[in-house]
Structure formats: structure tokens, C-alpha cells
N, CA, C and O atoms as CSV, one atom per row, in Angstrom:
chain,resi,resn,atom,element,x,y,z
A,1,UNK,N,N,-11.762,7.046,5.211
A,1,UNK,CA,C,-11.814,6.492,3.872
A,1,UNK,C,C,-13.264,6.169,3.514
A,1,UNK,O,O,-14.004,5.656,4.354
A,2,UNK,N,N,-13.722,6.491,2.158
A,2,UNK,CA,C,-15.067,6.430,1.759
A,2,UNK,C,C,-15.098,4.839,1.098
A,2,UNK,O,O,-14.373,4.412,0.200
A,3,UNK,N,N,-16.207,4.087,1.861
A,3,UNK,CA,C,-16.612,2.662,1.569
A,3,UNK,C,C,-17.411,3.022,-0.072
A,3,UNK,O,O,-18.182,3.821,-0.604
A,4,UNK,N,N,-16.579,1.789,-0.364
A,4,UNK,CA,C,-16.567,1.848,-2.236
A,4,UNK,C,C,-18.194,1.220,-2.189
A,4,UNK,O,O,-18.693,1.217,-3.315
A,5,UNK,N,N,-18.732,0.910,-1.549
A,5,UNK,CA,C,-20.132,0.207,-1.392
A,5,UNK,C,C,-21.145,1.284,-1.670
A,5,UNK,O,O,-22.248,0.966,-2.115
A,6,UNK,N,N,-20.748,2.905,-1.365
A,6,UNK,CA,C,-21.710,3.618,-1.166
A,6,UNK,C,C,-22.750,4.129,-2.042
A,6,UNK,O,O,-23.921,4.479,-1.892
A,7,UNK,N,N,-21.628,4.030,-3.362
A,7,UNK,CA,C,-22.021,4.342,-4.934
A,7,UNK,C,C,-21.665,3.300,-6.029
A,7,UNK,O,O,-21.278,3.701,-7.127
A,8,UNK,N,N,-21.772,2.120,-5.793
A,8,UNK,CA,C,-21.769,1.303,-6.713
A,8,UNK,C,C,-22.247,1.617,-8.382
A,8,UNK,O,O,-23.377,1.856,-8.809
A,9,UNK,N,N,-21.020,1.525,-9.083
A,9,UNK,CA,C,-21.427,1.751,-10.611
A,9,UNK,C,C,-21.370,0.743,-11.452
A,9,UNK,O,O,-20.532,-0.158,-11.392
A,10,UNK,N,N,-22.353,0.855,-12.366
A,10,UNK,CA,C,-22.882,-0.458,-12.931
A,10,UNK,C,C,-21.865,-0.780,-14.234
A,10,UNK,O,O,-21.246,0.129,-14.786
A,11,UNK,N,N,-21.773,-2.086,-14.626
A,11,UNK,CA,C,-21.064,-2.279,-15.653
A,11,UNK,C,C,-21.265,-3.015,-16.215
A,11,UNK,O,O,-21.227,-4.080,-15.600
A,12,UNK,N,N,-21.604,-3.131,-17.633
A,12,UNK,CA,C,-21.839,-4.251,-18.288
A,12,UNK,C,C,-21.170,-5.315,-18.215
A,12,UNK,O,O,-21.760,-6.343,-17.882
A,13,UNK,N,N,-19.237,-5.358,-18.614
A,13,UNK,CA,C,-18.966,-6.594,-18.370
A,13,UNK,C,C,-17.427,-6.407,-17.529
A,13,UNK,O,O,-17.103,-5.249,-17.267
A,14,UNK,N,N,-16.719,-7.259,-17.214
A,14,UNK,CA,C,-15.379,-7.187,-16.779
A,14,UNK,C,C,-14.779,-8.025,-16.387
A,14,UNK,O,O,-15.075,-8.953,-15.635
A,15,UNK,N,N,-13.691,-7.695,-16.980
A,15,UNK,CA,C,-12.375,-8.388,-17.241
A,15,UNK,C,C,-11.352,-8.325,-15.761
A,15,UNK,O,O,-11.079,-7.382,-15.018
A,16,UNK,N,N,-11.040,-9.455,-15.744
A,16,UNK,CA,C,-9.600,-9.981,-14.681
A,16,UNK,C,C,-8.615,-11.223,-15.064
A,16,UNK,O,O,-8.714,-12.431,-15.275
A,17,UNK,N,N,-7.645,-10.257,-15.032
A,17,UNK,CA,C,-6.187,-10.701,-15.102
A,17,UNK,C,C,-5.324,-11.641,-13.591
A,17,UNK,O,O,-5.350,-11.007,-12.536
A,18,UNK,N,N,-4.733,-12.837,-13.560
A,18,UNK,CA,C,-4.270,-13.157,-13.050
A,18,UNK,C,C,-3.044,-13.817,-13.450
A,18,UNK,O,O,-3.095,-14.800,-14.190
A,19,UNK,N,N,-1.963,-13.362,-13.026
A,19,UNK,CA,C,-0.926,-14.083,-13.077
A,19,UNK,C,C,-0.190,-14.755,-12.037
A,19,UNK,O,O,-0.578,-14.675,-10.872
A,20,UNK,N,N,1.250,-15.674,-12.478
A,20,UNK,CA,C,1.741,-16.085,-11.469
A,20,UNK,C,C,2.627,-15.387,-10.780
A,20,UNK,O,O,3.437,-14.951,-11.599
A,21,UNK,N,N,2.989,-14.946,-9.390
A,21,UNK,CA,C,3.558,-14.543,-9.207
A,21,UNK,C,C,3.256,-13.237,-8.387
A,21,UNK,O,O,3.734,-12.673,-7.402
A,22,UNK,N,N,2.294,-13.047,-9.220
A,22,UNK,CA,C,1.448,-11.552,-8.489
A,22,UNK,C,C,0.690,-11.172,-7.170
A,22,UNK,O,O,-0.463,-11.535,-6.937
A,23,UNK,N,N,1.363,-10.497,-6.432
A,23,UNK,CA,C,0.192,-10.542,-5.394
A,23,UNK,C,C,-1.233,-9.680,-5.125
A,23,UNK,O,O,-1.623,-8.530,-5.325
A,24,UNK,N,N,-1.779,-10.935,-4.546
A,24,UNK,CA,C,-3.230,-10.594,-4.159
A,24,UNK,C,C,-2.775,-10.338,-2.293
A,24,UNK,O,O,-1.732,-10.468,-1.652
A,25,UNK,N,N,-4.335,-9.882,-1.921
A,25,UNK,CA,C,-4.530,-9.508,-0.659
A,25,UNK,C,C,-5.620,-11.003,-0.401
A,25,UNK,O,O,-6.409,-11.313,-1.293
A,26,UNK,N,N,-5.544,-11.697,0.698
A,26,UNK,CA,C,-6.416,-12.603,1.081
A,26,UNK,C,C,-6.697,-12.636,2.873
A,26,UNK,O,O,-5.965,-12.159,3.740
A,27,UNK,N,N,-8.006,-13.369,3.047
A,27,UNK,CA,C,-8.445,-13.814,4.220
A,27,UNK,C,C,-9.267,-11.844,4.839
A,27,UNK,O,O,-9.116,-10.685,4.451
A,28,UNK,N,N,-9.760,-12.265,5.501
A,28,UNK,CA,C,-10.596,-11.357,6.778
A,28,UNK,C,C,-9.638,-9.961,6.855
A,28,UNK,O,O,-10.141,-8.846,6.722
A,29,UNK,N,N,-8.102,-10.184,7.103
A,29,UNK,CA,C,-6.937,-9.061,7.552
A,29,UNK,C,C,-6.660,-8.739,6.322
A,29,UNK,O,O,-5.943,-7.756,6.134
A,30,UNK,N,N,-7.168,-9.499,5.203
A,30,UNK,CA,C,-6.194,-8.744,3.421
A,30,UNK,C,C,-4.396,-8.861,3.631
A,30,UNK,O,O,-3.520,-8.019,3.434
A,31,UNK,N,N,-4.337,-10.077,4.042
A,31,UNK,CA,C,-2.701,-10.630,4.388
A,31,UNK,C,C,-2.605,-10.131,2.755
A,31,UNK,O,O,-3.534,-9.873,1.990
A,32,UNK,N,N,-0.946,-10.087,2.478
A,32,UNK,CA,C,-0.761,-10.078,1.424
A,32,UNK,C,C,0.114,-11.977,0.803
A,32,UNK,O,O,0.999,-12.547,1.440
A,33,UNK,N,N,-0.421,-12.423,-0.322
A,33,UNK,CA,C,0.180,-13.911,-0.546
A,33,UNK,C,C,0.303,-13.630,-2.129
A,33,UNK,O,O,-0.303,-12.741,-2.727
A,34,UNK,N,N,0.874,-14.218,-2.486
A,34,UNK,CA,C,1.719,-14.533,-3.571
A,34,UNK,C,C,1.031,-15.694,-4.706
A,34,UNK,O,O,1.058,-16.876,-4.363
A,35,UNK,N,N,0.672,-15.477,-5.499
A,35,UNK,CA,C,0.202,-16.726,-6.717
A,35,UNK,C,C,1.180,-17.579,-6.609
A,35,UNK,O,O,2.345,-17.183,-6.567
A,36,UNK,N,N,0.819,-19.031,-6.542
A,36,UNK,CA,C,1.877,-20.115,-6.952
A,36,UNK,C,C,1.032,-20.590,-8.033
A,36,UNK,O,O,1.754,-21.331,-8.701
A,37,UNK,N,N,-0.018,-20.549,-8.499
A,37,UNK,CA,C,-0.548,-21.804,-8.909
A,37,UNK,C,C,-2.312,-21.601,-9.430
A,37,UNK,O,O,-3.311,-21.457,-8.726
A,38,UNK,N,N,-2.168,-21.665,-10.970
A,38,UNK,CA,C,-4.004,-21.197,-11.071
A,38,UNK,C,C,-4.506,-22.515,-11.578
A,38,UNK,O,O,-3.746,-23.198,-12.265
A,39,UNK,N,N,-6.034,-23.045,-11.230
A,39,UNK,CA,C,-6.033,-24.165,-11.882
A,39,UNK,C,C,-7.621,-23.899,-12.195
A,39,UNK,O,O,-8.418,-23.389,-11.408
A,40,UNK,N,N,-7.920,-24.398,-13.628
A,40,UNK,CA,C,-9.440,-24.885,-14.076
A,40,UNK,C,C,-9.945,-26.155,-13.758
A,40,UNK,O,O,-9.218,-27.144,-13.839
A,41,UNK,N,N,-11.289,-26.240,-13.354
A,41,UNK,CA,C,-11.802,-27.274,-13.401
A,41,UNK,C,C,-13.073,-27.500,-14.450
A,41,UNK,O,O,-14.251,-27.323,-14.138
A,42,UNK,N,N,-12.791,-27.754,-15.228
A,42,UNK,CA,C,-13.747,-27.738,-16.586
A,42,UNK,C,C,-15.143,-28.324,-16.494
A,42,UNK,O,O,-16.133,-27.869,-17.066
A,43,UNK,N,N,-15.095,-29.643,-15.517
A,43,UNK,CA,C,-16.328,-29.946,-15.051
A,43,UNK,C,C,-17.360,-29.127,-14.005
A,43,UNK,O,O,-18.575,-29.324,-13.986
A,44,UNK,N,N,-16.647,-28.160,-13.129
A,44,UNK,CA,C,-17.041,-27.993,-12.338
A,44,UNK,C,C,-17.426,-26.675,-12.348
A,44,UNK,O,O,-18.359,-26.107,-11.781
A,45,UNK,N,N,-16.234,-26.126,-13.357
A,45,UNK,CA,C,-16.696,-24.551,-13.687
A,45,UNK,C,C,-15.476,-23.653,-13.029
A,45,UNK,O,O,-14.770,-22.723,-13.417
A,46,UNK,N,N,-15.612,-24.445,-11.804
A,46,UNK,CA,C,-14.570,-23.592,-10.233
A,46,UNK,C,C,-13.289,-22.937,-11.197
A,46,UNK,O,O,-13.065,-23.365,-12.330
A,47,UNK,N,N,-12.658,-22.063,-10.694
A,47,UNK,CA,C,-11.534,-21.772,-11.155
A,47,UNK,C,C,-10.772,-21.649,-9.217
A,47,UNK,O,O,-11.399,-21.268,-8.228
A,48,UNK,N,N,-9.387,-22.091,-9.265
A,48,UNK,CA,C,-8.874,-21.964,-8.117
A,48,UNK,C,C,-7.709,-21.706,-7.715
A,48,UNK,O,O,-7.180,-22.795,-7.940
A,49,UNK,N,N,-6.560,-20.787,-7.095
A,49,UNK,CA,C,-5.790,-20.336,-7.535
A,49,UNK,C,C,-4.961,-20.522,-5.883
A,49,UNK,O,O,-5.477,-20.136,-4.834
A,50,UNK,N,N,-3.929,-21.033,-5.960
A,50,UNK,CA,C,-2.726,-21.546,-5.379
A,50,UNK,C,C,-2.319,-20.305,-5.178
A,50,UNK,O,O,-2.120,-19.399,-5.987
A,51,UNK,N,N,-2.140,-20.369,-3.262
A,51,UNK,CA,C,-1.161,-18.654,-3.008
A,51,UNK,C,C,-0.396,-19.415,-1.678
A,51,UNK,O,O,-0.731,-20.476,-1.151
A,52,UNK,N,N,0.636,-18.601,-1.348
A,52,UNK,CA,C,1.869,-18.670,-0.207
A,52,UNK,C,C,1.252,-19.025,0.977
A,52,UNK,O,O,1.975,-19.481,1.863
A,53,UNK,N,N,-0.286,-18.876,1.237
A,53,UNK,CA,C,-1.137,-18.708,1.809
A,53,UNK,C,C,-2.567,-19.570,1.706
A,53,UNK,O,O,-3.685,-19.129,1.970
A,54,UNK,N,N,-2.203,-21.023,1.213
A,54,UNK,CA,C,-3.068,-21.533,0.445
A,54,UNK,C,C,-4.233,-21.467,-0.400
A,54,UNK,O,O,-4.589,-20.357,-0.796
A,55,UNK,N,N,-4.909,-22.543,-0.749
A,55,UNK,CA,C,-5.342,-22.256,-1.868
A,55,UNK,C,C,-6.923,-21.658,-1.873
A,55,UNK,O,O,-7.763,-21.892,-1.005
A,56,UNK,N,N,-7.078,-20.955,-2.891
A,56,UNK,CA,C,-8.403,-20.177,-3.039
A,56,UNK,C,C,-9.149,-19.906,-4.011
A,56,UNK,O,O,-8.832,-19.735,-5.188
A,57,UNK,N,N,-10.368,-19.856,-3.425
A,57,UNK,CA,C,-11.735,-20.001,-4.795
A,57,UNK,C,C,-11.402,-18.581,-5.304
A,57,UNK,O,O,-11.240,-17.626,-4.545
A,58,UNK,N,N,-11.306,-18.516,-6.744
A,58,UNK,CA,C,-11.824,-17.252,-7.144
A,58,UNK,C,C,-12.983,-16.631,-7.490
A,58,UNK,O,O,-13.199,-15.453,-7.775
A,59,UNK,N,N,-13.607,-17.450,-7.436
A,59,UNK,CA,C,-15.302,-16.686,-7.646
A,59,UNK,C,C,-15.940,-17.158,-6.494
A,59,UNK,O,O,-15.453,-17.991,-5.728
A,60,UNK,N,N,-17.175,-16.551,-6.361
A,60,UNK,CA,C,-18.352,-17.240,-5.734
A,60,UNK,C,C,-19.191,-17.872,-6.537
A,60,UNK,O,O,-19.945,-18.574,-5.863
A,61,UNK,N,N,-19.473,-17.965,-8.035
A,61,UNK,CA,C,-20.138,-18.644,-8.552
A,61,UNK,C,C,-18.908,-19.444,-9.761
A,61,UNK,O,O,-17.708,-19.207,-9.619
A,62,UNK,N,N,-19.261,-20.094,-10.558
A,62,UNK,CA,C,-18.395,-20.507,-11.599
A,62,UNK,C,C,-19.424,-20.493,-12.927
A,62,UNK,O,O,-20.629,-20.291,-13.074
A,63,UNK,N,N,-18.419,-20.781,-13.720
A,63,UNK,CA,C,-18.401,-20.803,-15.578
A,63,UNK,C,C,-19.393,-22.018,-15.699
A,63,UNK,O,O,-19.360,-23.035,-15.007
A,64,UNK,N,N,-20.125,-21.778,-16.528
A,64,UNK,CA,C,-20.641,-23.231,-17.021
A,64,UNK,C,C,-19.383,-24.160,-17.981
A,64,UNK,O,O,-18.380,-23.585,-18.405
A,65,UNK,N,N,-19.585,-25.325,-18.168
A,65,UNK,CA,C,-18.491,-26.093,-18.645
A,65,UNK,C,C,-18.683,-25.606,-20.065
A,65,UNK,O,O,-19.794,-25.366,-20.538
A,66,UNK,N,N,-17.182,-25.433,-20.925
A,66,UNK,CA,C,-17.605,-25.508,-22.691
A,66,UNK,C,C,-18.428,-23.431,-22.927
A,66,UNK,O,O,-18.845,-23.026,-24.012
A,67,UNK,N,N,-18.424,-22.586,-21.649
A,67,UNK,CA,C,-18.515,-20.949,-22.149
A,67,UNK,C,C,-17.748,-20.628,-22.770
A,67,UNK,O,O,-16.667,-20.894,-22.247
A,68,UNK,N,N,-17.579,-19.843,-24.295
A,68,UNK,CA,C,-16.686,-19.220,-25.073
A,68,UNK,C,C,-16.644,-17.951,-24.583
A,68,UNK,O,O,-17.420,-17.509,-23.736
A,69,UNK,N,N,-15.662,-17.299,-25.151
A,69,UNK,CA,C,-15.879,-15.696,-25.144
A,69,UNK,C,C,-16.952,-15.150,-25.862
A,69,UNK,O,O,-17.706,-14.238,-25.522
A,70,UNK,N,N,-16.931,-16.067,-27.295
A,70,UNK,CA,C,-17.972,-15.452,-28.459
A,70,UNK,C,C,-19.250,-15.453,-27.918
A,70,UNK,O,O,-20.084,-14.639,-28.314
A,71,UNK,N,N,-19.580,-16.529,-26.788
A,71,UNK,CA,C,-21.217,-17.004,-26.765
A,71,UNK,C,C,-21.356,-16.076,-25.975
A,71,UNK,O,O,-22.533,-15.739,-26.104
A,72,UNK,N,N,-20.488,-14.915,-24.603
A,72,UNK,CA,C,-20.868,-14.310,-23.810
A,72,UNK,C,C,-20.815,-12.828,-24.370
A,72,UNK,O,O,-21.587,-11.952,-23.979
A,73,UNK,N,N,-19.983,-12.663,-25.175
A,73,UNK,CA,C,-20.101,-11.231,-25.195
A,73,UNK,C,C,-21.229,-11.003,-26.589
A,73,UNK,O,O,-21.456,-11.911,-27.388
A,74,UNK,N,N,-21.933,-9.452,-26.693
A,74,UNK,CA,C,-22.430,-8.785,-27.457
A,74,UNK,C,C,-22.039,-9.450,-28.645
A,74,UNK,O,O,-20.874,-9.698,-28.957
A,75,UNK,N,N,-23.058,-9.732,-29.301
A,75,UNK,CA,C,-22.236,-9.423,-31.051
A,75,UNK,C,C,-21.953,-8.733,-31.991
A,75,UNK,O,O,-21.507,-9.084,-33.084
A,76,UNK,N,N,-22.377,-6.965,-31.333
A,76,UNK,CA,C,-21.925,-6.022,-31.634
A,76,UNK,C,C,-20.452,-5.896,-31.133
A,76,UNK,O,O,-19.686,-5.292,-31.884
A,77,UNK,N,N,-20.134,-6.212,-30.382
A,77,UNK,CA,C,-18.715,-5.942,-30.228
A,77,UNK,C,C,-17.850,-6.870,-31.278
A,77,UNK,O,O,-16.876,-6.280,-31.746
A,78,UNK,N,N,-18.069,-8.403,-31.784
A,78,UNK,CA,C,-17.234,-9.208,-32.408
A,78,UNK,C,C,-16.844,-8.347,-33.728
A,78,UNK,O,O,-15.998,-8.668,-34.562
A,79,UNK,N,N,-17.558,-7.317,-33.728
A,79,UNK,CA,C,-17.066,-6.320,-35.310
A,79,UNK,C,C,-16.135,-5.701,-34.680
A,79,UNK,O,O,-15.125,-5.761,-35.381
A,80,UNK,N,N,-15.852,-4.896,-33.321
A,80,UNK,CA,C,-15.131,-3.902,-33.071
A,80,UNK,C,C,-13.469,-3.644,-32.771
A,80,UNK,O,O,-13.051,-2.507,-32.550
């Protein structure tokens, strides 16, 4: 299997979906666990998401407190 690392393609921006219920792959082995539970922390930025398998950071960095969609994306796109 060819490591997705080899050719990294660049992207301006992107989008992720999480729901409840859905499974993700987690830990070192890519166990498979189950969403129970997504939570914001508005002060902190963190976003953190409850699995069968406890709970987990979804980013490595976080949101500043009070980011819109409008303030991050292009404002060529708000026409499109």
C-alpha cells in the first residue's frame, strides 16, 4: 500500500463532518469506536468528542474563541 505522505496535495480549505453515532478509527492500532458525544469549549477553542473508547481531542490545535465562518473564508466565495 502506497503511504498517502508521499504526495501530499495542497488545499486551500476543508471541511469535516462529525456525527453521533458514526464511527471513527482511534489510538496507535486504528481500533474502531463509536461517537457518543461531541463537545465545544468556547473558551478554550478545544473541540472534543466522546467515543466507546473514550474521550478525544479532535484537533491538534483549536479555534480561536468567537471564529465565524464569514471571518475565515474568502470573500469571494460569500457571492458563490
Amino acid at each position: 500500500m502506497k503511504n498517502v505522505m508521499e504526495n501530499p496535495m495542497k488545499i486551500s480549505t476543508f471541511d469535516l463532518s462529525l456525527a453521533l453515532g458514526q464511527t471513527i478509527l482511534v489510538g496507535q492500532k486504528k481500533e474502531p469506536a463509536e461517537i457518543t458525544k461531541i463537545e465545544f469549549f468556547e473558551k478554550s477553542g478545544e473541540l472534543v468528542i466522546g467515543t466507546t473508547r473514550g474521550p478525544r481531542k479532535a484537533f491538534t490545535f483549536s479555534l480561536p474563541a468567537g471564529t465565524r465562518e464569514e471571518e475565515v473564508m474568502c470573500p469571494a466565495d460569500k457571492y458563490r
